[in-house]
N, CA, C and O atoms as CSV, one atom per row, in Angstrom:
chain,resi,resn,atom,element,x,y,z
A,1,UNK,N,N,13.299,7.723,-1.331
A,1,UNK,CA,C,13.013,8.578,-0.196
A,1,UNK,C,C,11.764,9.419,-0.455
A,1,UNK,O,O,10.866,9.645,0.356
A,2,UNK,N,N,11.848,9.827,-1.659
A,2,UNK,CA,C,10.288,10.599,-2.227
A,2,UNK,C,C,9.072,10.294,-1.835
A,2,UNK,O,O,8.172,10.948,-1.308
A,3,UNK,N,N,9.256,8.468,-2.398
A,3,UNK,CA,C,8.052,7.969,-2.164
A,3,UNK,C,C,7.828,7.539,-0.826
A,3,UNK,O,O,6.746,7.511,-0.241
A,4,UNK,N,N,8.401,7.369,-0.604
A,4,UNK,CA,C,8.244,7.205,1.413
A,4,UNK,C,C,7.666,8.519,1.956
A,4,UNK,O,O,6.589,8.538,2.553
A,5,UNK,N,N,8.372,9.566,1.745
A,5,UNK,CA,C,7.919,11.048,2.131
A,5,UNK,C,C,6.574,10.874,1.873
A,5,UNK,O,O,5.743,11.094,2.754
A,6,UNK,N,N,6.232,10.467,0.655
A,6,UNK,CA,C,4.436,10.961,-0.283
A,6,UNK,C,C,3.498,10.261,0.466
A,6,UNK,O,O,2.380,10.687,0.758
A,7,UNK,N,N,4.135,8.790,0.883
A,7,UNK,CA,C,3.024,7.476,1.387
A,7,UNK,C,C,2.651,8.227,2.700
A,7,UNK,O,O,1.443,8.394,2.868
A,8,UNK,N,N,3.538,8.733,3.711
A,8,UNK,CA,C,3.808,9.505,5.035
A,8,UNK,C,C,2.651,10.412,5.046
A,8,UNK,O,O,1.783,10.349,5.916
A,9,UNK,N,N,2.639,11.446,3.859
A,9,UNK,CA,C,2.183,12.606,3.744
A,9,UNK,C,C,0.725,11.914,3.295
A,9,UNK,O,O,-0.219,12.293,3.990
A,10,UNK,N,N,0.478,11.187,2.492
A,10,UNK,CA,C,-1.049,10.894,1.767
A,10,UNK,C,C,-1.537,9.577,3.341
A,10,UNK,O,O,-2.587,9.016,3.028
A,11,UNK,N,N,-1.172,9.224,4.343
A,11,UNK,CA,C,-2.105,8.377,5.145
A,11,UNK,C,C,-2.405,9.504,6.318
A,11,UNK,O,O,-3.329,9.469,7.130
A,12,UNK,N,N,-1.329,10.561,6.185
A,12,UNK,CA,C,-1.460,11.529,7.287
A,12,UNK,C,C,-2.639,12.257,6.593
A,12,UNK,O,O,-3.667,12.468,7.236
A,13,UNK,N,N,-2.531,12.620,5.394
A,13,UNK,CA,C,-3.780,13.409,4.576
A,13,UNK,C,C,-5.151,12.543,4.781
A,13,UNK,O,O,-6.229,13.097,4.566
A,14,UNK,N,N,-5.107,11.418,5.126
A,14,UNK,CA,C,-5.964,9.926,5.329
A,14,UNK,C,C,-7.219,10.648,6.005
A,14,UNK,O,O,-8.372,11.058,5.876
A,15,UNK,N,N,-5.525,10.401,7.245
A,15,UNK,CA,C,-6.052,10.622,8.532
A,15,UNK,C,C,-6.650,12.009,8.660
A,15,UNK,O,O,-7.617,11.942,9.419
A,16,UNK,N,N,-6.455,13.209,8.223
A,16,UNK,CA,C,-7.060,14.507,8.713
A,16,UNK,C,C,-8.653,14.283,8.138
A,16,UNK,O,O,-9.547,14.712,8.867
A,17,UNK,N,N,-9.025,13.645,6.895
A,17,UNK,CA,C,-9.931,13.715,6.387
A,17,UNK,C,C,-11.234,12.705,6.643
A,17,UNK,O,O,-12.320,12.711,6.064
A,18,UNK,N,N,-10.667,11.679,7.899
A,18,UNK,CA,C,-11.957,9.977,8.423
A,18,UNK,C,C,-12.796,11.130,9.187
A,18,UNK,O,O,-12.409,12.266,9.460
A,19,UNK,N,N,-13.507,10.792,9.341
A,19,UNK,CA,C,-14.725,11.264,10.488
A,19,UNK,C,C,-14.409,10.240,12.249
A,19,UNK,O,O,-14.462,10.629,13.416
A,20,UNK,N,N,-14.222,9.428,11.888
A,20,UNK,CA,C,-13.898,8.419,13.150
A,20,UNK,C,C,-12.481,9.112,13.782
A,20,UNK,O,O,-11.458,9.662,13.373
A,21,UNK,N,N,-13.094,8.727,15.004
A,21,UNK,CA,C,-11.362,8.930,15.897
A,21,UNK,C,C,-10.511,8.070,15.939
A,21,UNK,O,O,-9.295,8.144,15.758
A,22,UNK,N,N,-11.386,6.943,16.268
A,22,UNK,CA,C,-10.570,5.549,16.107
A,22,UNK,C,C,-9.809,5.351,14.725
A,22,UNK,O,O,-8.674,4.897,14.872
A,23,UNK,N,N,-10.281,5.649,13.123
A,23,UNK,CA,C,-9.613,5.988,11.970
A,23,UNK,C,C,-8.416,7.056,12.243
A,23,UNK,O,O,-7.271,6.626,12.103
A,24,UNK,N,N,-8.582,8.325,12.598
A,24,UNK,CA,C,-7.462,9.337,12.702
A,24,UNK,C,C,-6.474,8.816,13.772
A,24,UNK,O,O,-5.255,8.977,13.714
A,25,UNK,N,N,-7.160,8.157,14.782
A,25,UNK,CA,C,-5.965,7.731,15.811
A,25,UNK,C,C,-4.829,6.588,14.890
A,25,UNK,O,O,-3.603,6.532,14.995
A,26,UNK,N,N,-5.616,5.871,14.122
A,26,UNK,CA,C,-4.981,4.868,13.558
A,26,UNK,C,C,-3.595,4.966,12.408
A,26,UNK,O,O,-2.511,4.391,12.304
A,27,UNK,N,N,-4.498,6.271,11.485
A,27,UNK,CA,C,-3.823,6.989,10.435
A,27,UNK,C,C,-2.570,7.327,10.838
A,27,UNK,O,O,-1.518,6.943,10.327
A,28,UNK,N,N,-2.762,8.335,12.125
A,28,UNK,CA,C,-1.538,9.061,12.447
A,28,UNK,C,C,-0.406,7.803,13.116
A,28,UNK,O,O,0.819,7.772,13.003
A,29,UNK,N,N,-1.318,6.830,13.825
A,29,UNK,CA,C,-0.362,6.187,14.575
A,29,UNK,C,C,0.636,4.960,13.249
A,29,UNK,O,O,1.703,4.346,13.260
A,30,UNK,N,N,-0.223,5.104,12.525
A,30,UNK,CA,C,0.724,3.966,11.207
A,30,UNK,C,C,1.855,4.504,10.535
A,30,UNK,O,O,2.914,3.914,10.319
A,31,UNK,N,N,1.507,5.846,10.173
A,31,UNK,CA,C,1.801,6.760,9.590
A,31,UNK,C,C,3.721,7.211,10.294
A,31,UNK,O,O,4.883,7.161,9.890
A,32,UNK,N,N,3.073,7.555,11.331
A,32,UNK,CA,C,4.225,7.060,12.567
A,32,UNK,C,C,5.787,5.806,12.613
A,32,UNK,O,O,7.010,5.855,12.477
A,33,UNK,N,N,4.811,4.898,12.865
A,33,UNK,CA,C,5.342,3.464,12.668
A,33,UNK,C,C,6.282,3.591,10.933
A,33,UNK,O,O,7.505,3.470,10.868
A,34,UNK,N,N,5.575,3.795,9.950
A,34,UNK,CA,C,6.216,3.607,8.775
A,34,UNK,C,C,7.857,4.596,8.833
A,34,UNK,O,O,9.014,4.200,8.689
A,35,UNK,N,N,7.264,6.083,9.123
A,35,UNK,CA,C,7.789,6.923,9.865
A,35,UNK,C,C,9.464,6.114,10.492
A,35,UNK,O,O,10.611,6.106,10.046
A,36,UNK,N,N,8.955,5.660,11.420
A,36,UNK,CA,C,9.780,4.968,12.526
A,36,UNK,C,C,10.791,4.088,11.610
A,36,UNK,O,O,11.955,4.394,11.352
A,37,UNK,N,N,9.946,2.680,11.080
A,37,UNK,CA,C,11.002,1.758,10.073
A,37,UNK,C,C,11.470,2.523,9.330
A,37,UNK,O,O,12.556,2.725,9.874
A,38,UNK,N,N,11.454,3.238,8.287
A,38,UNK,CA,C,12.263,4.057,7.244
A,38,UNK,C,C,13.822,4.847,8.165
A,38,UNK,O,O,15.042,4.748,8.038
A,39,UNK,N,N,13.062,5.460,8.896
A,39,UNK,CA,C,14.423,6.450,9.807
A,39,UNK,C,C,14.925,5.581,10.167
A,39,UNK,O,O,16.080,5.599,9.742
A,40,UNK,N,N,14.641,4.324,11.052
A,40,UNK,CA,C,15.671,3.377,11.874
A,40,UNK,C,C,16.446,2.774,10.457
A,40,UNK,O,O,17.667,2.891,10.359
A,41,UNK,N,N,15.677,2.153,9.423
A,41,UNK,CA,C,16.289,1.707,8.275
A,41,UNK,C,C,17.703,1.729,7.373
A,41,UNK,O,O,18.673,1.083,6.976
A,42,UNK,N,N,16.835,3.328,7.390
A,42,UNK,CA,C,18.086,4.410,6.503
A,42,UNK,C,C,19.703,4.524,7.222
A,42,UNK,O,O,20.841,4.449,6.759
A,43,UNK,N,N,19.053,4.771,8.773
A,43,UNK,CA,C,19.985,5.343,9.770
A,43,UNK,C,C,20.905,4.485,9.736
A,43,UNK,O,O,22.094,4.798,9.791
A,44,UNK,N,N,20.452,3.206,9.633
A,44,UNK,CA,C,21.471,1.938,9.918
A,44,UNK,C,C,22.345,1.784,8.969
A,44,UNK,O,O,23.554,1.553,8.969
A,45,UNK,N,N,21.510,1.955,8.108
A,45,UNK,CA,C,22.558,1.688,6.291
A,45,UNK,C,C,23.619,2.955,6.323
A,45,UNK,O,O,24.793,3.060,5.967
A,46,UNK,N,N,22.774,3.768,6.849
A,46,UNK,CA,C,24.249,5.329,7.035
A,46,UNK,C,C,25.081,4.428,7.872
A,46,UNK,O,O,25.689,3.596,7.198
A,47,UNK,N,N,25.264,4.364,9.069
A,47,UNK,CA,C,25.856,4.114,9.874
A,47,UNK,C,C,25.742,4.519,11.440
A,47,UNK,O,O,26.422,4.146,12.396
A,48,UNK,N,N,24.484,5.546,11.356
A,48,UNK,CA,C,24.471,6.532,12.326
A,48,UNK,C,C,24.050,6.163,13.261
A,48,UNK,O,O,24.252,6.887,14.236
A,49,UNK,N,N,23.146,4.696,13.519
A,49,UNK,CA,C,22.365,3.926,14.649
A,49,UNK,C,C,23.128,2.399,14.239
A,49,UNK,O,O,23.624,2.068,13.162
A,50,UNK,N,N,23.018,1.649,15.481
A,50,UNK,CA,C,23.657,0.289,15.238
A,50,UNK,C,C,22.815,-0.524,14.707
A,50,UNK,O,O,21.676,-0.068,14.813
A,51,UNK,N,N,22.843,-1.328,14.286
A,51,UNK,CA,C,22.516,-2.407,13.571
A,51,UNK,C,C,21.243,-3.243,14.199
A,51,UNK,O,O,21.610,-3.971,15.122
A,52,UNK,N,N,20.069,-3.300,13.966
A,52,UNK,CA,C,18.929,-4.043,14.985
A,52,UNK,C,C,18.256,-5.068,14.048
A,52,UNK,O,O,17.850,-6.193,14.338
A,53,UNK,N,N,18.225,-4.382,12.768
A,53,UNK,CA,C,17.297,-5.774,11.444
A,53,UNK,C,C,16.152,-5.415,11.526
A,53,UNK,O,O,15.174,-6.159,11.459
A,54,UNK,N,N,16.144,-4.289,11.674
A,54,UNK,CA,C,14.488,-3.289,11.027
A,54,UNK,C,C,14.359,-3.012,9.843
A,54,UNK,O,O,14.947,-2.081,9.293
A,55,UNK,N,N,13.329,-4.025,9.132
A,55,UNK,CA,C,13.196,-4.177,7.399
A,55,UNK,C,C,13.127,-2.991,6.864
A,55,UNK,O,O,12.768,-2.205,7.740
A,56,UNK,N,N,13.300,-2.435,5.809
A,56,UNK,CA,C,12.944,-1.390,4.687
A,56,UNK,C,C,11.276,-1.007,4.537
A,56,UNK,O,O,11.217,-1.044,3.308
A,57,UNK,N,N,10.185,-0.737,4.881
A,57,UNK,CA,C,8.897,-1.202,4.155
A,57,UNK,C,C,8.332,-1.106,3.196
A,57,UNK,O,O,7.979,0.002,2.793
A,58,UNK,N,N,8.041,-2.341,2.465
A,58,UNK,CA,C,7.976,-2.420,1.133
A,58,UNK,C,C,9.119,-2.840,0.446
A,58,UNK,O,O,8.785,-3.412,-0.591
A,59,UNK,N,N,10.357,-2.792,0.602
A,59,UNK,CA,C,11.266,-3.145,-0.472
A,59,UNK,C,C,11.899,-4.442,-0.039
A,59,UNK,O,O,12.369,-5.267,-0.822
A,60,UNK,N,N,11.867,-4.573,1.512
A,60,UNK,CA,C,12.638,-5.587,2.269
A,60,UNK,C,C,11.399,-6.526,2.362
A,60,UNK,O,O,10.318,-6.149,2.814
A,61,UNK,N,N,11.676,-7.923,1.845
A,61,UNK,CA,C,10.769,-8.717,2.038
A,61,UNK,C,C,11.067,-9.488,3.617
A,61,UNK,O,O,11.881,-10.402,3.493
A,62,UNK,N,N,10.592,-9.306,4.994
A,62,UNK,CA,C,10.720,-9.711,5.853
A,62,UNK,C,C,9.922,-10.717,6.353
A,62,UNK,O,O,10.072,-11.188,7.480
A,63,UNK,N,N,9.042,-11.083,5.531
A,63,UNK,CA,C,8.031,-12.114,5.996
A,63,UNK,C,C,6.709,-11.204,6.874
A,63,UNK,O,O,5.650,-10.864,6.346
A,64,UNK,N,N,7.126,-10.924,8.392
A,64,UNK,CA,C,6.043,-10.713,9.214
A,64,UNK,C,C,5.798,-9.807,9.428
A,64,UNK,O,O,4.866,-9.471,10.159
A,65,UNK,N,N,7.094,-8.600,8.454
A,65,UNK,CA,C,7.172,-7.114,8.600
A,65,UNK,C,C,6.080,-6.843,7.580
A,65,UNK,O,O,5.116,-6.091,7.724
A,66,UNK,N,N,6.455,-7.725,6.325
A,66,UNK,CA,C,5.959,-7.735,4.993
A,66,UNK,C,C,4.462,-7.967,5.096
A,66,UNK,O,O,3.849,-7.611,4.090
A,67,UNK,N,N,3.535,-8.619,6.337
A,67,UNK,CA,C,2.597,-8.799,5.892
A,67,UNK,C,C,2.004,-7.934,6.873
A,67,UNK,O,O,0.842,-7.583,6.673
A,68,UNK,N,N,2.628,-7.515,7.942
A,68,UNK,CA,C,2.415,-5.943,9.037
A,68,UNK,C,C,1.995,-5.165,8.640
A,68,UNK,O,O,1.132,-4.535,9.252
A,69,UNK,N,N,2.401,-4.839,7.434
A,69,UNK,CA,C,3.380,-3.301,6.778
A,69,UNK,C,C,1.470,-3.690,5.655
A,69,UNK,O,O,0.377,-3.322,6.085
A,70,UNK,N,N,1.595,-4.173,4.805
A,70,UNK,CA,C,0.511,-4.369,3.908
A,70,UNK,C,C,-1.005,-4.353,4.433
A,70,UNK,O,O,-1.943,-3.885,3.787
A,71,UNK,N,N,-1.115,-5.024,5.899
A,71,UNK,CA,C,-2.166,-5.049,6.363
A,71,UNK,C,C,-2.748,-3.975,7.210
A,71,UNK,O,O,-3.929,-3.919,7.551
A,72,UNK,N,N,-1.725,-3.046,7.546
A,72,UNK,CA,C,-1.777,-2.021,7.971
A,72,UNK,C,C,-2.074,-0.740,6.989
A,72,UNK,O,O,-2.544,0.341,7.345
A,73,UNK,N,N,-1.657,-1.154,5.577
A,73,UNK,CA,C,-1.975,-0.102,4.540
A,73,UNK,C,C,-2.922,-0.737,4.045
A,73,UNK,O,O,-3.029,-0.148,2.969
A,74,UNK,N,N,-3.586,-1.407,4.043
A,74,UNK,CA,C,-5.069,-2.176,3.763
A,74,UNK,C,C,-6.198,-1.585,4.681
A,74,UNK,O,O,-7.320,-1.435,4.197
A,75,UNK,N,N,-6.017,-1.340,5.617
A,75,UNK,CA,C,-6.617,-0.932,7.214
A,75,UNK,C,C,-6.712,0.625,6.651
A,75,UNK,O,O,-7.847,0.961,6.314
A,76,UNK,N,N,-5.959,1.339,6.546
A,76,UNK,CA,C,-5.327,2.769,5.628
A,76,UNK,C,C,-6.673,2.946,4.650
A,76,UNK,O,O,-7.626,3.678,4.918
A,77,UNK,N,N,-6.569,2.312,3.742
A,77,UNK,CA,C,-7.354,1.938,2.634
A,77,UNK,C,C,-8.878,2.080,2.720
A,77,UNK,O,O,-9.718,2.657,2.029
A,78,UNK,N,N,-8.921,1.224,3.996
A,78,UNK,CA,C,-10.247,1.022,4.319
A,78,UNK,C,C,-10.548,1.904,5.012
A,78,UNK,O,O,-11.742,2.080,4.771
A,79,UNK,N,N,-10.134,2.839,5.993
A,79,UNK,CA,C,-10.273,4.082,6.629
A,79,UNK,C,C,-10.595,5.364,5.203
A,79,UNK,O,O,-11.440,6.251,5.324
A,80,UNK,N,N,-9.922,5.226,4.222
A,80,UNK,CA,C,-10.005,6.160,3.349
A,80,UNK,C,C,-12.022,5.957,2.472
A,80,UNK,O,O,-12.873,6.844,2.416
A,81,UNK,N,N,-12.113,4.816,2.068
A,81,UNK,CA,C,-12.829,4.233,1.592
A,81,UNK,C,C,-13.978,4.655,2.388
A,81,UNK,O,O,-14.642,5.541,1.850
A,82,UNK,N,N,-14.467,4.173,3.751
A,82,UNK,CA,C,-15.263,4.331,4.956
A,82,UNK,C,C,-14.908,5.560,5.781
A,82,UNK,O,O,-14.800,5.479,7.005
A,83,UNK,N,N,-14.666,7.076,4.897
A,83,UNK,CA,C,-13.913,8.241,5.735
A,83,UNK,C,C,-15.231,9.186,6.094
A,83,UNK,O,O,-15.178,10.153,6.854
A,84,UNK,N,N,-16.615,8.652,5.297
A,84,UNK,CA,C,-17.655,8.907,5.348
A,84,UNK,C,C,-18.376,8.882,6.795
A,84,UNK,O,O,-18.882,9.831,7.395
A,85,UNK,N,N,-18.265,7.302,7.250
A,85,UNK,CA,C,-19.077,6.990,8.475
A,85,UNK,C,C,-18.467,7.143,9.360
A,85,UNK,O,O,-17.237,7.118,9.400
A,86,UNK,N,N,-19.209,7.331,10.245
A,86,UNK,CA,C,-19.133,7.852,12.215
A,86,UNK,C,C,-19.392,6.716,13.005
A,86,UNK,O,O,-20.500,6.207,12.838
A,87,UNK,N,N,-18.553,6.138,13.918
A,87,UNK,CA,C,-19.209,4.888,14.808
A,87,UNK,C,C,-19.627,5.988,15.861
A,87,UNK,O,O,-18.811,6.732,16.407
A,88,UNK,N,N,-21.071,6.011,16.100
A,88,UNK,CA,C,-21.839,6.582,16.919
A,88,UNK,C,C,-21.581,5.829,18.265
A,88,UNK,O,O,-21.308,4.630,18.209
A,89,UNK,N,N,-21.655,6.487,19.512
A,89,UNK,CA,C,-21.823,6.334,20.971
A,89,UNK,C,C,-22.583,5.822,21.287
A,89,UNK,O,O,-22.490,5.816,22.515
A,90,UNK,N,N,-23.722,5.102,20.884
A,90,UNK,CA,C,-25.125,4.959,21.176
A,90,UNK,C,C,-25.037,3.000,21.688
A,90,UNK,O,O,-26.058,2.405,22.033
C-alpha cells in the first residue's frame, strides 16, 4: 500500500513540476487511473465493492492492463525527462 501511495504521490509530484499542459493534464489524469485500479482492487479483495476483474497494477499480470499500466508509466517518465520543454502555440 506504501508503495502505491509513493508511485501516486511522485507522478503527481511529475505532474506539478512539466512545463506542458498537455504533460500535467496527463500526470494528474494517470495518476488518477492508477488511483482508480488500486481502490477498485483492494475494495474487491475487502469485500466492500463486487467483484468486476480490475487487475492489481504491477503485481497482477493481466496482459493488456500489464502493458497499459507500463506504457503509461513510460509516458510518466518521459514527461519527467522532457519537464524542461514547452510545446509553443505557434
Amino acid at each position: 500500500m506504501i508503495l502505491y501511495i509513493l508511485l501516486i504521490i511522485r507522478i503527481i509530484s511529475i505532474g506539478f513540476f512539466v512545463r506542458s499542459f498537455f504533460a500535467k493534464l496527463y500526470c494528474f489524469g494517470f495518476a488518477s487511473a492508477v488511483f482508480l485500479y488500486v481502490f477498485v482492487n483492494i475494495s474487491m479483495v475487502l469485500g466492500l465493492l463486487p467483484i468486476v476483474g480490475a487487475p492489481l497494477p504491477i503485481m497482477s499480470y493481466g496482459g493488456s492492463s500489464m502493458l497499459s499500466i507500463m506504457l503509461g508509466l513510460s509516458i510518466v517518465m518521459s514527461c519527467k525527462i522532457y519537464r524542461q520543454d514547452q510545446i509553443s502555440n505557434y
